[in-house]
Legacy VTK file of the C-alpha trace (Angstrom):
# vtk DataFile Version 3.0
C-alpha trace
ASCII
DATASET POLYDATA
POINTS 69 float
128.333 -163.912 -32.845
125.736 -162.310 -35.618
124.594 -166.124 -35.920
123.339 -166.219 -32.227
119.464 -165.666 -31.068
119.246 -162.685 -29.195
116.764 -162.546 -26.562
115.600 -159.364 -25.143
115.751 -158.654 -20.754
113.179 -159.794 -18.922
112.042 -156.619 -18.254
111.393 -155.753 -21.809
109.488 -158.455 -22.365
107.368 -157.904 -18.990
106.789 -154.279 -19.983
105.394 -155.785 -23.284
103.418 -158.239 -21.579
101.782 -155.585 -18.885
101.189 -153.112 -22.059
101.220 -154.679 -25.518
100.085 -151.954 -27.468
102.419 -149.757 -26.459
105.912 -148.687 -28.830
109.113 -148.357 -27.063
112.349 -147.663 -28.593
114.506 -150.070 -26.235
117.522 -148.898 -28.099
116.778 -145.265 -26.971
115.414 -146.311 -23.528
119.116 -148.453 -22.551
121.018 -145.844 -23.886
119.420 -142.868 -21.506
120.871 -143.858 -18.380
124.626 -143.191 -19.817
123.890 -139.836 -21.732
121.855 -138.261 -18.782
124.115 -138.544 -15.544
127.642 -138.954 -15.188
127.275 -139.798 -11.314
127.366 -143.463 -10.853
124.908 -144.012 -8.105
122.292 -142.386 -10.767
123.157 -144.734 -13.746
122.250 -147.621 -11.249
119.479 -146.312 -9.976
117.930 -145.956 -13.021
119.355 -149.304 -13.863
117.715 -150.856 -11.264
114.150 -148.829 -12.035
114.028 -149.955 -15.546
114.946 -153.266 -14.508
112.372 -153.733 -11.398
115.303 -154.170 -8.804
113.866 -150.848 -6.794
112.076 -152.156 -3.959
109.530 -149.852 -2.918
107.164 -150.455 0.398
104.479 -152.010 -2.282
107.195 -154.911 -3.659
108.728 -155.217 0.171
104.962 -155.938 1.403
104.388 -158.323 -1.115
107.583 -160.362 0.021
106.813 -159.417 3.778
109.586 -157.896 4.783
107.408 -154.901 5.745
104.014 -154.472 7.054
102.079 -151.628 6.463
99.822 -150.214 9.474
LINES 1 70
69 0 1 2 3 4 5 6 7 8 9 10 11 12 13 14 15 16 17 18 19 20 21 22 23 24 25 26 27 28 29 30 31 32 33 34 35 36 37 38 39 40 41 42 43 44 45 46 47 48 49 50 51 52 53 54 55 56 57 58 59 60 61 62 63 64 65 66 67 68
């Protein structure tokens, strides 16, 4: 296993596309979701924020599923 490339999530590596000179401590940023809730629908909500998955009006226009008037 210790031999094997690790690739970061795609998210990490949009976030560091969108904003290169910004420093994140992933480590810290994965681990918040289990040390700040124990409700479950929280930890995957912020799940799905930190991974894009939350579709607000702007990402539901953008696949048309909504319009906005």
């Amino acid at each position: 296993f210790l031999s094997r490339k690790v690739i970061p999530p795609t998210a990490q590596n949009k976030y560091k596309k969108e904003h290169p000179n910004l420093s994140v401590d992933w480590k810290k940023i994965y681990s918040l979701a289990f040390s700040v809730t124990l409700h479950t629908k929280l930890r995957v909500f912020q799940y799905k924020l930190l991974n894009h998955i939350v579709y607000t009006n702007d990402r539901l226009y953008k696949v048309t599923i909504i319009c906005f008037l």
